[in-house]
SERO-4910 file (N, C-alpha, C, O; in steps of 0.05 Angstrom, whole numbers):
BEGIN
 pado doro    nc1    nc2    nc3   cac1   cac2   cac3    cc1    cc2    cc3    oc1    oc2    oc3
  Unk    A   2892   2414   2162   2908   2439   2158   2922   2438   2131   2928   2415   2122
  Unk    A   2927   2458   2116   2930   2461   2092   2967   2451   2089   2977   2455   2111
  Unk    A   2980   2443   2076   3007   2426   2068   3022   2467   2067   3007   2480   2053
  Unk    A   3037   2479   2074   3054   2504   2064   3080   2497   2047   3095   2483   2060
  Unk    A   3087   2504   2024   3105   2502   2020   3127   2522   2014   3126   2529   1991
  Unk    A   3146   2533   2027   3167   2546   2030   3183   2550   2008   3197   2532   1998
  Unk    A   3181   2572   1998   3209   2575   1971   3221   2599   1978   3211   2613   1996
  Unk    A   3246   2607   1965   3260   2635   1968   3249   2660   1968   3261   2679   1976
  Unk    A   3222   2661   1956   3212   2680   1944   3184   2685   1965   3170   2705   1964
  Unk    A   3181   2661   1983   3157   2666   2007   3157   2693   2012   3137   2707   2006
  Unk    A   3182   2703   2024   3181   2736   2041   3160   2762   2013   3142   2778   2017
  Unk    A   3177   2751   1987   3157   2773   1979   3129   2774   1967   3118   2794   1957
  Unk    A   3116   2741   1973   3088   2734   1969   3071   2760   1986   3073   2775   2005
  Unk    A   3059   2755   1974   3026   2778   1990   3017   2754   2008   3007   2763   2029
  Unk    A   3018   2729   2007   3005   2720   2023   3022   2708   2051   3042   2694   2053
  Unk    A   3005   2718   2071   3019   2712   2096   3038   2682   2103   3027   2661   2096
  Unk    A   3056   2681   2112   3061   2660   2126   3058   2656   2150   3055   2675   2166
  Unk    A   3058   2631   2155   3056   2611   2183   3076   2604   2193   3088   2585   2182
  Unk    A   3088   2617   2221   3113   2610   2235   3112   2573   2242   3093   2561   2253
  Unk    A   3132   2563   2235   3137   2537   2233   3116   2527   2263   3094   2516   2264
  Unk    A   3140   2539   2289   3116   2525   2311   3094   2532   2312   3082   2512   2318
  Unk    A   3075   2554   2309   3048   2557   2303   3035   2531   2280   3015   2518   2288
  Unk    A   3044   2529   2259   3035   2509   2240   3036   2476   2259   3020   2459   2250
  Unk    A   3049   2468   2278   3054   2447   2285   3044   2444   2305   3038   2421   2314
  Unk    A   3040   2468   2318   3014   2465   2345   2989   2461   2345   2975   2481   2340
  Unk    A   2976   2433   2353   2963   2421   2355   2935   2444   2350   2933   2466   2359
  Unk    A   2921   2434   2337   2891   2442   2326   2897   2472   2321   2882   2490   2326
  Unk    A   2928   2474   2309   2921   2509   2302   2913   2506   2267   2916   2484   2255
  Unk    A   2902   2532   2254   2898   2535   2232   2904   2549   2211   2907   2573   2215
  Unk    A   2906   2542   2189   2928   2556   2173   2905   2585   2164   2881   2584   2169
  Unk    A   2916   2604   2154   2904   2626   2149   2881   2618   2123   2886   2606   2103
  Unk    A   2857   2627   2131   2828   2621   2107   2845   2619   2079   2847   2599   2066
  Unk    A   2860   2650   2072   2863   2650   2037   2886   2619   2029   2893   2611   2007
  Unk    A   2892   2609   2056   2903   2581   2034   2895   2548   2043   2910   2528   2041
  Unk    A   2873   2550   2051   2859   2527   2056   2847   2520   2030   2834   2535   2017
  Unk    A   2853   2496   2024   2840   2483   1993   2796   2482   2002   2783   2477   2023
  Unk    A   2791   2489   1979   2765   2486   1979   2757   2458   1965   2761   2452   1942
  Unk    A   2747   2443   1984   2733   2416   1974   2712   2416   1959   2706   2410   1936
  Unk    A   2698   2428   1988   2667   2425   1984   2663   2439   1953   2675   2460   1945
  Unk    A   2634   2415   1932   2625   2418   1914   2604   2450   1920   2596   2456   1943
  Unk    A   2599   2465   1898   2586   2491   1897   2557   2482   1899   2551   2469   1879
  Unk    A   2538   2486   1918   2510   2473   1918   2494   2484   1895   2494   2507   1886
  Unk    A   2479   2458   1885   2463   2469   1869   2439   2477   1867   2422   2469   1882
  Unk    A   2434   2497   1843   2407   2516   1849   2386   2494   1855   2381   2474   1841
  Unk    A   2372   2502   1880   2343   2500   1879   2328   2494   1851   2333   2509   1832
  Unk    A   2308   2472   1846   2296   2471   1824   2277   2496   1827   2268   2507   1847
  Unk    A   2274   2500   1803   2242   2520   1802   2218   2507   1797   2213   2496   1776
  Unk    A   2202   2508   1818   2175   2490   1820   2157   2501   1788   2157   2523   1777
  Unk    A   2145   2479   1782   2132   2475   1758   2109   2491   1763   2095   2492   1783
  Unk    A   2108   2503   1742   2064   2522   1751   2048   2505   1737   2057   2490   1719
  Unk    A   2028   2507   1743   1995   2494   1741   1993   2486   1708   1979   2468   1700
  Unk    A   2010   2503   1691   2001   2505   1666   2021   2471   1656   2014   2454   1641
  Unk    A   2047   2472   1671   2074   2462   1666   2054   2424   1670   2050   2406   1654
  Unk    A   2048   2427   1695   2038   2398   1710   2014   2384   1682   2013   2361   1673
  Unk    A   1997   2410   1675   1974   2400   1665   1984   2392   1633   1974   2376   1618
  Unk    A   2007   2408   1628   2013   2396   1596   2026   2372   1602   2017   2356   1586
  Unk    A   2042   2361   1618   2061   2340   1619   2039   2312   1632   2048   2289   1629
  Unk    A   2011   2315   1646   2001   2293   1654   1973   2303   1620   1959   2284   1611
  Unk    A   1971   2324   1611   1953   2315   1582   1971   2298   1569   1961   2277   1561
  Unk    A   2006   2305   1562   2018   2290   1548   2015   2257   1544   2011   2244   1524
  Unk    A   2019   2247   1580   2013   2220   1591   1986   2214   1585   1985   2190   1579
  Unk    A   1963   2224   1583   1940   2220   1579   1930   2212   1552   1911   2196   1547
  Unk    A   1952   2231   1529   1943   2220   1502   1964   2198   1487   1960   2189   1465
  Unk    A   1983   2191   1503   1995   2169   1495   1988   2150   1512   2000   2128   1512
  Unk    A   1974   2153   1524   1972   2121   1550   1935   2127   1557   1933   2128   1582
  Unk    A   1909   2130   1544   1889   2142   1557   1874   2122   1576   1852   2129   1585
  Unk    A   1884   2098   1584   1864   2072   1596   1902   2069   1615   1910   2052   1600
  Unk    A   1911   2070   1623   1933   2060   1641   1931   2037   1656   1921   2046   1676
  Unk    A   1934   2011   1659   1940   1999   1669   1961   1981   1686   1982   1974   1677
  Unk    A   1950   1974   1715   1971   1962   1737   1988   1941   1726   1973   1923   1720
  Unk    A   2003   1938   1723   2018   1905   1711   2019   1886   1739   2040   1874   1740
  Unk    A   2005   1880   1757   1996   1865   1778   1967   1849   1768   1944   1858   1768
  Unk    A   1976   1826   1761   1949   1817   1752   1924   1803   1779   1935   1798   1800
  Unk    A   1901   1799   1777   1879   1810   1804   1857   1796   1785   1859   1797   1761
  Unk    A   1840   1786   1795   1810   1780   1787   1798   1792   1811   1774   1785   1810
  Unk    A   1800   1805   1830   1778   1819   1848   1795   1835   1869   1820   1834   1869
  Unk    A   1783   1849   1884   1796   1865   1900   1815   1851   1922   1834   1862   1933
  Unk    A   1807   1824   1926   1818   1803   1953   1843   1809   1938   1860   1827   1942
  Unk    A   1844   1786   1912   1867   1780   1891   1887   1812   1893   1910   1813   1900
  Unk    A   1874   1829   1887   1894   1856   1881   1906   1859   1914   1930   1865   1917
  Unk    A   1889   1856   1938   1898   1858   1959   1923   1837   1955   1944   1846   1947
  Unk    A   1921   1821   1960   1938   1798   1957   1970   1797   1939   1992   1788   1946
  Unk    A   1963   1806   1920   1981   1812   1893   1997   1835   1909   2022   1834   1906
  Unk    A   1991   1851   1922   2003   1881   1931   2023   1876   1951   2048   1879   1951
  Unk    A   2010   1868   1966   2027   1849   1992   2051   1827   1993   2068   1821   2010
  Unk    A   2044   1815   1965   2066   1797   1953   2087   1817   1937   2110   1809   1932
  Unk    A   2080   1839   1930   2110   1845   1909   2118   1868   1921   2123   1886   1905
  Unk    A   2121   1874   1955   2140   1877   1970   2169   1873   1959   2180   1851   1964
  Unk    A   2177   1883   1952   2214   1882   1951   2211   1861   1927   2230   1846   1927
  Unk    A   2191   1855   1906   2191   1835   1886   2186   1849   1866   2185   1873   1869
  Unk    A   2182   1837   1843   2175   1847   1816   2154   1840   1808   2147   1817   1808
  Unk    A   2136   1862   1798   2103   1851   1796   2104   1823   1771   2088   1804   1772
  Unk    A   2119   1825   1757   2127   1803   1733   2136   1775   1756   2131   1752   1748
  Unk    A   2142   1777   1771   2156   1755   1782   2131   1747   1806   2125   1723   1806
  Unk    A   2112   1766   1829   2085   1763   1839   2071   1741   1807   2068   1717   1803
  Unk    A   2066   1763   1791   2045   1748   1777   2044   1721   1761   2025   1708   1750
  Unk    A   2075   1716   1765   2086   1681   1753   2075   1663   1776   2067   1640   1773
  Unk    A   2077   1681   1804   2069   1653   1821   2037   1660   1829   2022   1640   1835
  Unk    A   2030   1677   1829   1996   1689   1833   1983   1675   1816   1962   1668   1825
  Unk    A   1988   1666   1788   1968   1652   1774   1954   1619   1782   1932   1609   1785
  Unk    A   1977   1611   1783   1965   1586   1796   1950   1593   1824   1927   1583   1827
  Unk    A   1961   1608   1843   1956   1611   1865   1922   1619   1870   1905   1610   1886
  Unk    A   1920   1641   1849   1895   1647   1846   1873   1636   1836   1850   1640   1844
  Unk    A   1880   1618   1814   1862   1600   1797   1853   1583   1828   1829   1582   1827
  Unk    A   1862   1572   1850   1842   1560   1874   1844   1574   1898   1842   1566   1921
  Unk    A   1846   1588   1892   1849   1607   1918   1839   1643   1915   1856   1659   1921
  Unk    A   1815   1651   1906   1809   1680   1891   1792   1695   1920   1784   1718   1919
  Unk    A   1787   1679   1944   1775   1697   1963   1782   1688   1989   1793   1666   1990
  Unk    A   1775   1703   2012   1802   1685   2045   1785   1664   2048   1797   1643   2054
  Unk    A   1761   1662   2047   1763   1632   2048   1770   1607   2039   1772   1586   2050
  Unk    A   1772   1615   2017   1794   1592   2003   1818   1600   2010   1833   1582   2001
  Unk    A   1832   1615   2020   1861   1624   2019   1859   1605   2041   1873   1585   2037
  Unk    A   1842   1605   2071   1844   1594   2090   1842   1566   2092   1854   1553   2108
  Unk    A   1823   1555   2072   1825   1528   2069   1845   1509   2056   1848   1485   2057
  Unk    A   1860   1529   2041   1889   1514   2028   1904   1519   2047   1919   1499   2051
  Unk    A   1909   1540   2064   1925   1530   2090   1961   1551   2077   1973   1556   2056
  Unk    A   1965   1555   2105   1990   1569   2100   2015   1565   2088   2029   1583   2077
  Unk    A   2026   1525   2091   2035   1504   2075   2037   1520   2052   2052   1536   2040
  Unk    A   2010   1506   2051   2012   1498   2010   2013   1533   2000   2022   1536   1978
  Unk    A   2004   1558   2014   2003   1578   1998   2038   1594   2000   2048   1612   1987
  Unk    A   2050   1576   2024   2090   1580   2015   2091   1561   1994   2113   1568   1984
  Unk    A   2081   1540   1978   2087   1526   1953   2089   1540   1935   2107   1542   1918
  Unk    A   2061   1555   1938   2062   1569   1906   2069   1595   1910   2054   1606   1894
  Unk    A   2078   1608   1917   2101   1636   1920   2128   1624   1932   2136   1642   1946
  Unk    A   2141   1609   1933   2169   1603   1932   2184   1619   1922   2203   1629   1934
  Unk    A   2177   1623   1899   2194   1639   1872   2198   1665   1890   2221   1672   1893
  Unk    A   2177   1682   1903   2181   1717   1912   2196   1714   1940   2192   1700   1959
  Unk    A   2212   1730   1935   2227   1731   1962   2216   1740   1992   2200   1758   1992
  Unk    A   2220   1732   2011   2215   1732   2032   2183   1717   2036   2163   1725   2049
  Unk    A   2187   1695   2020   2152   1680   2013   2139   1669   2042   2115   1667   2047
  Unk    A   2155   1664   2056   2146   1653   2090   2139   1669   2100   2116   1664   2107
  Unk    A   2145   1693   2108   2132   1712   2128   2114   1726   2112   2100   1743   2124
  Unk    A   2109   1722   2083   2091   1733   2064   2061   1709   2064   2037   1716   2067
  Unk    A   2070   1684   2060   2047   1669   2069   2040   1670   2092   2025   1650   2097
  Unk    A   2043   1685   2109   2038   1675   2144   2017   1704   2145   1994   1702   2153
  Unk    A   2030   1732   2135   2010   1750   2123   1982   1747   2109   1960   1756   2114
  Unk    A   1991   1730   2092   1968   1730   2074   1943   1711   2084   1919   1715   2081
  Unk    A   1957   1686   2095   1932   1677   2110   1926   1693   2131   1901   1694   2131
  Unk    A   1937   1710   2156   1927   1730   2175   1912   1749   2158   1894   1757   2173
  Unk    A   1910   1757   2141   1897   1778   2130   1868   1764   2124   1845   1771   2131
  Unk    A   1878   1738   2107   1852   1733   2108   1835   1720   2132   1811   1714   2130
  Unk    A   1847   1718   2149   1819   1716   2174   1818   1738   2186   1804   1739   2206
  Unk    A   1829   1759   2178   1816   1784   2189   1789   1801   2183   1771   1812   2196
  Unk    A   1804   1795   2140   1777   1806   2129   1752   1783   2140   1732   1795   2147
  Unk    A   1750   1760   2142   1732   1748   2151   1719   1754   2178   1695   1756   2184
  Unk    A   1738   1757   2190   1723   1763   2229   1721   1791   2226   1708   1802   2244
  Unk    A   1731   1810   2203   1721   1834   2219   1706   1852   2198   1691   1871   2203
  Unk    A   1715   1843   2171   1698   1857   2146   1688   1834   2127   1695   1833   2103
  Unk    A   1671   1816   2140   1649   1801   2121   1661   1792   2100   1649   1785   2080
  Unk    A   1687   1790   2104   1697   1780   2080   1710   1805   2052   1721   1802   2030
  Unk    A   1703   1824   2064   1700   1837   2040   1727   1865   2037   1726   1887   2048
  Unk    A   1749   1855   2020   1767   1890   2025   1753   1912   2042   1730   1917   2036
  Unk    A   1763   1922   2058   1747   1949   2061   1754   1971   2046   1772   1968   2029
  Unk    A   1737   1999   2049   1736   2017   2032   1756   2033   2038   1766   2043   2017
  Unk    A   1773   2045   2068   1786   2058   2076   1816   2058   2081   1828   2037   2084
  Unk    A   1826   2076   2081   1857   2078   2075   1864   2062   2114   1882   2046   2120
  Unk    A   1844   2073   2130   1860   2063   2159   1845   2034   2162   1851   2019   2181
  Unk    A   1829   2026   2148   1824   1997   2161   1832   1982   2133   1819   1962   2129
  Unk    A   1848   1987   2116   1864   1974   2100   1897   1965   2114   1913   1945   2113
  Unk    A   1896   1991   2126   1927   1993   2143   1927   1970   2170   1945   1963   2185
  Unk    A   1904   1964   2169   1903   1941   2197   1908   1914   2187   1913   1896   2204
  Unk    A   1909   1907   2156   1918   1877   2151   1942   1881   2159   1954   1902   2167
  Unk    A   1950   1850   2158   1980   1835   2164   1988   1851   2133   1971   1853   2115
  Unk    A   2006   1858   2132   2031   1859   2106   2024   1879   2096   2040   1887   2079
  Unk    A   1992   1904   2101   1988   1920   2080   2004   1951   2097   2011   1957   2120
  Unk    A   2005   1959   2077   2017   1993   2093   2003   2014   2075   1984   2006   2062
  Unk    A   2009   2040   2074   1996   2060   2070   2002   2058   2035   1989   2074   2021
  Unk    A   2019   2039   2019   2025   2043   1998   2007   2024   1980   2000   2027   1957
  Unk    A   1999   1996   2009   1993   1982   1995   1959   1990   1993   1945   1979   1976
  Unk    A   1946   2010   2016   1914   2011   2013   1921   2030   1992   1913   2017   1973
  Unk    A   1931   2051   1983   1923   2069   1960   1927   2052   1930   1917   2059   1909
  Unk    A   1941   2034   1933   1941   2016   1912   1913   2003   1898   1904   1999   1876
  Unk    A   1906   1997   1928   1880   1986   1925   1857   1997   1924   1838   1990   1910
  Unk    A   1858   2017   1940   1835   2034   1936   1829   2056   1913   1808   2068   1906
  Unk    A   1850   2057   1906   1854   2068   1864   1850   2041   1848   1843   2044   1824
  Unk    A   1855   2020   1856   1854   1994   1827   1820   1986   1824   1805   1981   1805
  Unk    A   1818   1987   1856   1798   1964   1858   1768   1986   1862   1747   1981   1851
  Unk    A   1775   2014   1883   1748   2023   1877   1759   2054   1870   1754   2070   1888
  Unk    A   1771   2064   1850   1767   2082   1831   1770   2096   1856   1750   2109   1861
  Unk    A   1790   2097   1874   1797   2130   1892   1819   2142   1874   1834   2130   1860
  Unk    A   1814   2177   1881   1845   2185   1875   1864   2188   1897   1868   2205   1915
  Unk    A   1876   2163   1891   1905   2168   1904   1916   2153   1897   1910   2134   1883
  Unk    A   1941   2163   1910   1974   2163   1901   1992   2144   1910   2010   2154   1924
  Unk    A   1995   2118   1908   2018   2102   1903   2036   2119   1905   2034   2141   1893
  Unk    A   2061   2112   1921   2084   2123   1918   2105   2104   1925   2112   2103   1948
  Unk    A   2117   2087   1906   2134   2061   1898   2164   2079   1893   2167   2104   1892
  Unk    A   2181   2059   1891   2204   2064   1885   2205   2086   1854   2224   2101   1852
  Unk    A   2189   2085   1836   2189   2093   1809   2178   2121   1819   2192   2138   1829
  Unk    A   2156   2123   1817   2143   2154   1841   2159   2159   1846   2166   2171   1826
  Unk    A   2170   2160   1857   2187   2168   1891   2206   2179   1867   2197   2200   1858
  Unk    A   2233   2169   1851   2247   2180   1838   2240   2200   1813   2256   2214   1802
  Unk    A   2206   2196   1804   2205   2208   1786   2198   2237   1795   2202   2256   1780
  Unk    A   2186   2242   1820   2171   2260   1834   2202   2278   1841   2202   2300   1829
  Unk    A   2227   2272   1857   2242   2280   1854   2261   2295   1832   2269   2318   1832
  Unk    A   2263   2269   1812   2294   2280   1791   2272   2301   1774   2281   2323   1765
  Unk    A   2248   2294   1771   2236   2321   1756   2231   2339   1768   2226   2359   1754
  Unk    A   2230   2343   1798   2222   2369   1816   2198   2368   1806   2194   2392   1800
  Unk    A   2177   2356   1799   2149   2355   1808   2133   2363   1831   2116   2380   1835
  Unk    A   2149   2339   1850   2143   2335   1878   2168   2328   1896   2170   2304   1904
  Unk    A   2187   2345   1903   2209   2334   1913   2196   2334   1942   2178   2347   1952
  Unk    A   2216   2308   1952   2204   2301   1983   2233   2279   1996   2249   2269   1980
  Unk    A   2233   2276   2023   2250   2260   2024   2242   2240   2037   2258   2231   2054
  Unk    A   2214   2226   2034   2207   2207   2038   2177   2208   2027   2164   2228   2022
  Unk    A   2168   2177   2023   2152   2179   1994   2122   2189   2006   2103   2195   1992
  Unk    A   2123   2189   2042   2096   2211   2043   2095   2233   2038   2073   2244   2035
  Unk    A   2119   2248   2037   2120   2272   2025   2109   2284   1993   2093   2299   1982
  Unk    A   2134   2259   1985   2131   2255   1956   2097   2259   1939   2091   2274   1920
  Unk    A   2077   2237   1960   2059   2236   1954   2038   2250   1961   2016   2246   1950
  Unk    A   2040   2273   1984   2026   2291   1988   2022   2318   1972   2003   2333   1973
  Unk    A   2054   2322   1953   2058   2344   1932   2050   2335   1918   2037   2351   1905
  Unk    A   2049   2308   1908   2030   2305   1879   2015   2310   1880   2007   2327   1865
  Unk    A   1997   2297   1902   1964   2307   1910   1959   2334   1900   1942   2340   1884
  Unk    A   1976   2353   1912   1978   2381   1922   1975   2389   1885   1956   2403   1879
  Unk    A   1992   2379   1866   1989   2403   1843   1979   2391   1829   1968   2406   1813
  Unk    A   1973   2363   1822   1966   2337   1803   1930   2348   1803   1914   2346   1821
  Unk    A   1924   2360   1778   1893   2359   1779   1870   2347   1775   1871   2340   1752
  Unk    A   1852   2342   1783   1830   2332   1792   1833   2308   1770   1839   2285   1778
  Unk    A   1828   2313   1743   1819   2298   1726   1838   2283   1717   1835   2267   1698
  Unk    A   1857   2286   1728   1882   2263   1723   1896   2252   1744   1921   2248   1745
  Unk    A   1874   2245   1766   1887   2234   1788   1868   2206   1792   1861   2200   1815
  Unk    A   1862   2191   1775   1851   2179   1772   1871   2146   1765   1873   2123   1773
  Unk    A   1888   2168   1740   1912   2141   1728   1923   2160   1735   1921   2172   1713
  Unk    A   1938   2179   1752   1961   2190   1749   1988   2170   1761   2011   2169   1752
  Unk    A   1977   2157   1781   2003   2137   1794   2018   2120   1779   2042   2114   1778
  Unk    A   1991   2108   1761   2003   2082   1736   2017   2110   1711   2036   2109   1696
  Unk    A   2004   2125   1714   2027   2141   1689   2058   2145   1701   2080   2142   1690
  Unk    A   2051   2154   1728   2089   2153   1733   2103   2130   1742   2128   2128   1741
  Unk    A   2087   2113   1752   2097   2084   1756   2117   2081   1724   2141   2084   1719
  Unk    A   2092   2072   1706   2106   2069   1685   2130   2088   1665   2144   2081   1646
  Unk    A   2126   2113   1677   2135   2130   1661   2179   2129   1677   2201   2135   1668
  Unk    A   2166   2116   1709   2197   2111   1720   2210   2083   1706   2232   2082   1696
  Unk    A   2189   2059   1709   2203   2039   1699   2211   2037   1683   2228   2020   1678
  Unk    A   2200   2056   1666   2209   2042   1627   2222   2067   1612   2229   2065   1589
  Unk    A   2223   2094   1628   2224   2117   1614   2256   2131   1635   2280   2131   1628
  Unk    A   2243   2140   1661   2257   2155   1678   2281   2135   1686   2295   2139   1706
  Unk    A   2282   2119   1674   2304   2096   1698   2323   2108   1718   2329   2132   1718
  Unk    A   2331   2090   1734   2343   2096   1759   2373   2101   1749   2382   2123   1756
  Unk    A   2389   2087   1733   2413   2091   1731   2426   2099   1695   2448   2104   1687
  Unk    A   2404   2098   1684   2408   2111   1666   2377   2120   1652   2363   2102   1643
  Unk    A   2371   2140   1651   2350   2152   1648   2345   2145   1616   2364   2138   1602
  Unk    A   2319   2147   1604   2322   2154   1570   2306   2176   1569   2282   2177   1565
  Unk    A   2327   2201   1575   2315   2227   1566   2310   2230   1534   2299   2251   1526
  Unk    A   2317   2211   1515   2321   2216   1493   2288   2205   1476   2283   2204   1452
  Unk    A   2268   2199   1499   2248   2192   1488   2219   2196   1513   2196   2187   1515
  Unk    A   2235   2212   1528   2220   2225   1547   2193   2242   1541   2195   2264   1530
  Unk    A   2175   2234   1547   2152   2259   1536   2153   2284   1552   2144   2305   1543
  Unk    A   2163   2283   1571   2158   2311   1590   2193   2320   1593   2200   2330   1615
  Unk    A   2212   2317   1574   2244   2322   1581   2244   2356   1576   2261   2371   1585
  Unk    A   2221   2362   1560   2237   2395   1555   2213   2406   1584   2207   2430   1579
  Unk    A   2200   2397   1607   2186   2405   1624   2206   2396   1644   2208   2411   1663
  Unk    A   2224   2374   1645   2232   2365   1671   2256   2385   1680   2269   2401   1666
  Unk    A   2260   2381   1707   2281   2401   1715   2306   2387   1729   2321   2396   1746
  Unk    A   2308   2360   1717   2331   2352   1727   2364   2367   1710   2372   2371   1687
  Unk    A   2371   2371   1731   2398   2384   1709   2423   2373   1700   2443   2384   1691
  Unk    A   2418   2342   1705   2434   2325   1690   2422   2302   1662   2433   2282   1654
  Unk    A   2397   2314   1653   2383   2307   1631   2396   2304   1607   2408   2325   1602
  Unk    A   2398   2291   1594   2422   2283   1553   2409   2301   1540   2423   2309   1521
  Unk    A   2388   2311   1542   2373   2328   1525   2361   2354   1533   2348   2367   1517
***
């Protein structure tokens, strides 16, 4: 209830007063015109980008970046399976410090299986949560063995059946390793798809179903590694560099420096 304060001059205000016991009786309310307004004024709706807006801002990405590459280093599809599953809540820089050794004897599940679950918590120590991540990675690999010949499969739902993989980690793979279009949607996605109103969503299947939706054909190929990179090094999370942004006079965030 709003604080009233009483002066000599109350009687000839325009605005009503509040009889003392009325104001003091439990859940009564003071009159609308003098309740303080808190609440912030909502802000406008972005205006969704048209076809012409999407296709200049991913040609832009295309002629400064035309070959895009994952910074998850992989010698085969097992390896990239493997690498994906490890930088869970990690840093692909920090996966690929302990993946090198790991990989140099260990590049397919049968070797993953014959070094044994032990020694493959040795060499990922460094990534966090490395125990229930080695216990994954050898389950995974006796799966692909008992149930796909050894071999990644091709599909988004029998990728989703390894230990440790989820829907982020088969499109990862199935764009690195066999040239699908689809959409990764990582922590970087996810914010860049938002603060530009691209693809706003409030969770990253969303996120990644509107990209699908306006992202065209011929640039859905690298489009994920363009906004991957375009969040890590460009869009940042807590301080953005709009000041070297390729797409800042397209984006519709309305707290942009530029």
């Amino acid at each position: 209830m709003a604080k009233i304060t009483r002066s000599n001059s109350a009687k000839k205000s325009s605005v009503p007063s509040v009889p003392k016991k009325v104001a003091k009786k439990k859940g009564a309310k003071a009159p609308s015109s003098l309740t303080k307004k808190s609440a912030k004024p909502k802000s406008p709706k972005q205006k969704p980008w048209t076809p012409a807006e999407v296709y200049e801002a991913f040609s832009r990405f295309r002629k400064a970046n035309p070959e895009p590459k994952g910074e998850l280093e992989h010698l085969n599809p097992y390896t990239l399976l493997v690498a994906v599953v490890l930088s869970a809540q990690a840093t692909d820089a920090g996966v690929n410090k302990a993946t090198r050794a790991l990989f140099a004897v260990a590049d397919t599940p049968e070797k993953m299986l014959e070094l044994g679950e032990e020694k493959v918590r040795d060499y990922i120590r460094t990534i966090g949560l490395y125990r229930n991540k080695a216990k994954n990675v050898i389950a995974l690999s006796e799966k692909l063995i008992a149930e796909f010949v050894g071999e990644v499969p091709r599909t988004r739902a029998e990728i989703e059946t390894l230990p440790g993989a989820g829907r982020k980690t088969a499109n990862v793979v199935l764009n690195m390793a066999y040239g699908e279009h689809t959409m990764a949607v990582d922590t970087h996605v996810f914010r860049v798809g938002n603060r530009t109103g691209l693809a706003p969503g409030n969770t990253p299947l969303e996120v990644e179903l509107g990209l699908e939706k306006v992202i065209p054909s011929e640039f859905m190929l690298h489009a994920h590694h363009w906004l991957i990179l375009h969040g890590r090094y460009t869009c940042l999370a807590r301080k953005p560099r709009c000041e070297v942004c390729l797409i800042n006079d397209l984006c519709r965030w309305p707290e942009k420096t530029v």
